[in-house]
C-alpha positions as CSV (number, residue, x, y, z in Angstrom):
1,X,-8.4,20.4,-5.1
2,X,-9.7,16.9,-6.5
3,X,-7.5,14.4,-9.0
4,X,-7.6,13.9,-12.4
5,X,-9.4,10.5,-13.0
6,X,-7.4,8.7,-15.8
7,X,-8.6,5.4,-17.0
8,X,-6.4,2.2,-17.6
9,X,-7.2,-0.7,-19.4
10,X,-10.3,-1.8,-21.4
11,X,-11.5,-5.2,-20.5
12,X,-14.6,-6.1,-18.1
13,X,-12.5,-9.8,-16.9
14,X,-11.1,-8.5,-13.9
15,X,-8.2,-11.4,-14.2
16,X,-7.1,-9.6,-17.6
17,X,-3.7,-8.0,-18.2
18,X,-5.4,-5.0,-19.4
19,X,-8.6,-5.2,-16.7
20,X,-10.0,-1.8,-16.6
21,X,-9.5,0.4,-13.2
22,X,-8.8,3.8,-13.1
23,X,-5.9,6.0,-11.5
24,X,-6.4,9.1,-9.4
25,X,-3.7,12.2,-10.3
26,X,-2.7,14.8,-7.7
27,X,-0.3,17.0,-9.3
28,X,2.1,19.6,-7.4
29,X,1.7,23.3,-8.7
30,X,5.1,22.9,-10.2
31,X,7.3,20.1,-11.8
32,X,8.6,17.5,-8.4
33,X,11.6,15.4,-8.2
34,X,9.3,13.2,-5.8
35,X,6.0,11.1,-7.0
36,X,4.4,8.6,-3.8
37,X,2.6,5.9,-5.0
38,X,-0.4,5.2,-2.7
39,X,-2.1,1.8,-3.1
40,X,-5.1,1.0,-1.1
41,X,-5.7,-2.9,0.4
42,X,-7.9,-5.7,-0.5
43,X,-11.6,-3.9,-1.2
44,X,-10.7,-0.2,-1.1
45,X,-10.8,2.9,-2.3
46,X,-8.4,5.7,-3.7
47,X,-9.5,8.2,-1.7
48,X,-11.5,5.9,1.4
49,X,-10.1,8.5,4.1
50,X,-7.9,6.4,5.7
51,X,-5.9,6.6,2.3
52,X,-6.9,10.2,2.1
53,X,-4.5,11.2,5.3
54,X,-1.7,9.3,3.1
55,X,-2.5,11.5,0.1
56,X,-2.7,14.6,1.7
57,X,0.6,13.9,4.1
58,X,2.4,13.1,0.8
59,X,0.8,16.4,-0.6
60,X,2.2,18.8,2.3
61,X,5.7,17.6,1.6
62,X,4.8,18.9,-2.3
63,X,5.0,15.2,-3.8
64,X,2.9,14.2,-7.0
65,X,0.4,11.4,-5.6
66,X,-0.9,8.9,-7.9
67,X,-3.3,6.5,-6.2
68,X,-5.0,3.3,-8.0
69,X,-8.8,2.1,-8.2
70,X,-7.6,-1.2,-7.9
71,X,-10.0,-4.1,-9.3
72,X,-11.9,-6.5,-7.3
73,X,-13.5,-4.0,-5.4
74,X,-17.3,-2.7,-4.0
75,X,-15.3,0.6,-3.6
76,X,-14.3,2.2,-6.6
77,X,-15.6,1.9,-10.3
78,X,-12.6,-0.3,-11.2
79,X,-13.7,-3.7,-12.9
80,X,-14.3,-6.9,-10.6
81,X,-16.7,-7.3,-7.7
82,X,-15.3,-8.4,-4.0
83,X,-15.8,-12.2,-5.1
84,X,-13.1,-11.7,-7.6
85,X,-10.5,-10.5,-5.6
86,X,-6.9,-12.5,-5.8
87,X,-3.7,-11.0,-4.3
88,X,-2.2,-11.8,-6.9
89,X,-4.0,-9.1,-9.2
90,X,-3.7,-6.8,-6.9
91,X,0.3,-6.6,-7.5
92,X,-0.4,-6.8,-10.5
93,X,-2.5,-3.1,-10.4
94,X,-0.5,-1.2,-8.7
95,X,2.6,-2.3,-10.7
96,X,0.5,-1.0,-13.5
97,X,0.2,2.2,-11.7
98,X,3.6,2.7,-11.4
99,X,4.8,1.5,-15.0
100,X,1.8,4.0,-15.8
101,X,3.9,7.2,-13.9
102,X,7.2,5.8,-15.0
103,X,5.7,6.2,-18.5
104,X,3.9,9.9,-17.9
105,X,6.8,11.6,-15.9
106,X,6.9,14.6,-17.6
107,X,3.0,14.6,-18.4
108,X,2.7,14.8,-15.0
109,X,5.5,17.2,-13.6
110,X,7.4,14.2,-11.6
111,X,11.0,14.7,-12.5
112,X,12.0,10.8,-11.7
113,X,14.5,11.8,-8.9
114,X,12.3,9.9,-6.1
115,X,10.0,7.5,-6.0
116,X,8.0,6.6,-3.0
117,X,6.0,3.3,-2.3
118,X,3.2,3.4,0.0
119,X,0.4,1.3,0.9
120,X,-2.3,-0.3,3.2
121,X,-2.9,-4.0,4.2
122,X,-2.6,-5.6,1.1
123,X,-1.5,-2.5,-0.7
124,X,1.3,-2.3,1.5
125,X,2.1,-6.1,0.7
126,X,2.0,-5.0,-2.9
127,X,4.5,-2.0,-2.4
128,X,6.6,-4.1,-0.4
129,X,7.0,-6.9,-3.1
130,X,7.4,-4.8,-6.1
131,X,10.5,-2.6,-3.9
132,X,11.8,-6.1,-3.4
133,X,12.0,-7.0,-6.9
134,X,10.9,-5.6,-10.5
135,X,11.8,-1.9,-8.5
136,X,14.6,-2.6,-6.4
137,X,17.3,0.6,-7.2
138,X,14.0,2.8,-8.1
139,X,12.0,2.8,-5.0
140,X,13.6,5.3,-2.6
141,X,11.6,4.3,0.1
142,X,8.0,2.2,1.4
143,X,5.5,3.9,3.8
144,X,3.6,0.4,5.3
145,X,0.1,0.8,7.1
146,X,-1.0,-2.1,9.0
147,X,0.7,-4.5,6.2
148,X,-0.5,-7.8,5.3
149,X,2.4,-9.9,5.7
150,X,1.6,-13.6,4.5
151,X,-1.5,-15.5,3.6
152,X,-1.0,-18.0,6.3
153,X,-1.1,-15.0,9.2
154,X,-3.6,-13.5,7.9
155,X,-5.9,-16.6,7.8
156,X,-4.2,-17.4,11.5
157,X,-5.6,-14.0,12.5
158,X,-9.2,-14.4,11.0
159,X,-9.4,-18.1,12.7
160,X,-8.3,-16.3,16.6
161,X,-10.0,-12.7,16.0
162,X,-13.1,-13.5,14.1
163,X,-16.1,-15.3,15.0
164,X,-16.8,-17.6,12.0
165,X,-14.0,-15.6,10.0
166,X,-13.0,-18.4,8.0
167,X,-16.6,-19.0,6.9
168,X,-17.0,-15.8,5.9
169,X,-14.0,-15.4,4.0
170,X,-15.2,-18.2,1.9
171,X,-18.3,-16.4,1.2
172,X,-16.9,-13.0,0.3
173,X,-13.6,-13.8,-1.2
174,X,-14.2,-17.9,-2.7
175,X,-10.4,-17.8,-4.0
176,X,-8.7,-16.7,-0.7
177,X,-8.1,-19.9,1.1
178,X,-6.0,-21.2,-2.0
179,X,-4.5,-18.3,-3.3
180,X,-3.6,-16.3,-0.6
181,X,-1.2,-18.6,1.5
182,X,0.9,-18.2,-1.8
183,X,2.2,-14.5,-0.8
184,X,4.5,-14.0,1.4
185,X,6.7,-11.2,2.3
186,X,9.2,-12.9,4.2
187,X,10.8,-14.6,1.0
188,X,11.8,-11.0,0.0
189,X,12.0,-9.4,2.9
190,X,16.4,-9.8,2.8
191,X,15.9,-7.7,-0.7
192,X,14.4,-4.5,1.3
193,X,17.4,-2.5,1.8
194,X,15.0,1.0,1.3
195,X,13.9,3.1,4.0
196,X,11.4,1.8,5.9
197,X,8.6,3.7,7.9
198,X,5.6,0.9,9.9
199,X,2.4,1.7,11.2
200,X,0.4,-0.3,13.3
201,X,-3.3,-0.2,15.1
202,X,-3.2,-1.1,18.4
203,X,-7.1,-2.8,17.8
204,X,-5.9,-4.2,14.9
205,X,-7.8,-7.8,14.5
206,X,-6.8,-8.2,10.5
207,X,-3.1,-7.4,10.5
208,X,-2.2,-7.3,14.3
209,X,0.0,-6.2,15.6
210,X,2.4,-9.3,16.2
211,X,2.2,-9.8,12.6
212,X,3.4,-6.1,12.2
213,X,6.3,-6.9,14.8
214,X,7.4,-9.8,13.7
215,X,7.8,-7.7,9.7
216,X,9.5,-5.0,11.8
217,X,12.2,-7.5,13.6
218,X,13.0,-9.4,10.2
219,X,13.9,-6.2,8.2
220,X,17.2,-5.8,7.4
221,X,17.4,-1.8,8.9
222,X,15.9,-0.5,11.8
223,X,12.5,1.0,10.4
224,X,10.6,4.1,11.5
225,X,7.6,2.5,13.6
226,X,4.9,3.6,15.1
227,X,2.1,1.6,17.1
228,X,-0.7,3.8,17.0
229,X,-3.0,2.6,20.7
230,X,-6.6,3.9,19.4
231,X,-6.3,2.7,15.6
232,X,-8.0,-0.9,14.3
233,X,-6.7,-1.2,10.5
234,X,-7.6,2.1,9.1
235,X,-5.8,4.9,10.5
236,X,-9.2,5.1,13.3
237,X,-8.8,7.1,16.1
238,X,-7.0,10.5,14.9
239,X,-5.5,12.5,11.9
240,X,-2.3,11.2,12.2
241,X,-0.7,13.9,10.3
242,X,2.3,15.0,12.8
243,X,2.7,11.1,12.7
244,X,2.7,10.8,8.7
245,X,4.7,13.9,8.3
246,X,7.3,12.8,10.8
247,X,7.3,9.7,9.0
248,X,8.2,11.1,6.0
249,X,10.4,13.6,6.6
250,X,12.9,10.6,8.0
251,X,12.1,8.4,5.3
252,X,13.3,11.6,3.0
253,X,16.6,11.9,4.9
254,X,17.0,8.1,3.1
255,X,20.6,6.8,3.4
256,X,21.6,10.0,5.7
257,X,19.8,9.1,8.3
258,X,21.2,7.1,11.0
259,X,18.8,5.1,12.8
260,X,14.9,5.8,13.1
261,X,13.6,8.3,16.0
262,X,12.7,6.9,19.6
């Protein structure tokens, strides 16, 4: 089975409201109370495959998946080369995409009952946000892979993991160094009263994983958490699917469930 491709937006400026991307459908064979969101990080892809094992765990447990092309990427045919990336639009995509289900429900045989944020790197900063505020009491829970936590550890981590990584940055993404320290999750975390599932890559040099634990300690319920040894940032190293599916499954149980699984 592949998506429907549905395009969004019609301008080439990739810091337009209405910048053009496109949105990838995966539709359930009949009408779901549950849609997953699954938003890709800073110069991704829909379907690169380490958001492919996200779709298709989401797909086993018969969820409607829609997955954004976000802009600012070498990736995908969405608007915006790497240079143009900013956080900042990023958020602003995948709240598109969402607004963009909200809107097509029934078109798409999601039933409203449960919504489901999940992300990567900086797509996971972006679910994480928006749960924290414009969907707080609509998101019924986040799925977090190797999440971006705040522009000051991430350009902590490229200064002690990569040789010349602050040059480089500069290079490929000129905007980072000023806009970038401007997010941070810990200003919201308090609001995150959802379910919570973490994963993290035990040779993970871009969101490592202190930066992971320290997001894990600071939310307000114990989270589902996994540190995954053989992984760097992109779900390396296996499938994962026992691990996704075990993931979700607790997430699913939502308010019923106690406390997460050893």
């Amino acid at each position: 089975m592949t998506p429907d491709i549905i395009p969004l937006g019609g301008s080439d400026d990739p810091d337009a409201a209405d910048a053009r991307m496109s949105i990838e459908l995966w539709r359930t064979d009949t009408r779901s109370p549950r849609l997953a969101i699954t938003a890709h990080g800073r110069n991704g892809a829909a379907r690169a495959p380490h958001m492919q094992k996200l779709i298709d765990a989401y797909r086993a447990r018969d969820y409607v998946v829609v997955s954004p092309n976000c802009c600012a990427s070498a990736w995908n045919d969405s608007v915006g080369s790497e240079a143009d990336f900013l956080l900042e639009n990023h958020v602003r995509d995948v709240r598109r995409t969402i607004d963009w289900a909200m809107v097509n429900a029934a078109t798409i045989g999601w039933s409203c009952d449960h919504l489901a944020l999940c992300g990567h790197s900086m797509g996971a900063y972006a679910v994480a946000r928006l749960a924290a505020r414009e969907y707080a009491g609509k998101a019924s829970h986040l799925l977090l892979v190797s999440p971006f936590t705040s522009g000051a550890r991430q350009i902590e981590a490229r200064e002690k993991y990569h040789p010349n990584g602050i040059a480089k940055l500069k290079r490929e993404v000129p905007r980072a160094l000023d806009e970038w320290p401007r997010h941070d999750i810990f200003t919201v975390i308090d609001l995150l009263r959802v379910p919570v599932a973490v994963f993290a890559g035990g040779k993970d040099i871009v969101a490592p994983p202190e930066n992971v634990d320290e997001f894990v300690k600071r939310l307000p319920r114990p989270p589902f958490c996994r540190l995954l040894p053989d992984a760097s940032h992109c779900l390396e190293g296996g499938d994962y699917r026992s691990e996704l599916l075990a993931a979700i499954d607790w997430l699913d149980l939502g308010e019923t469930s106690s406390a997460p699984p050893a």
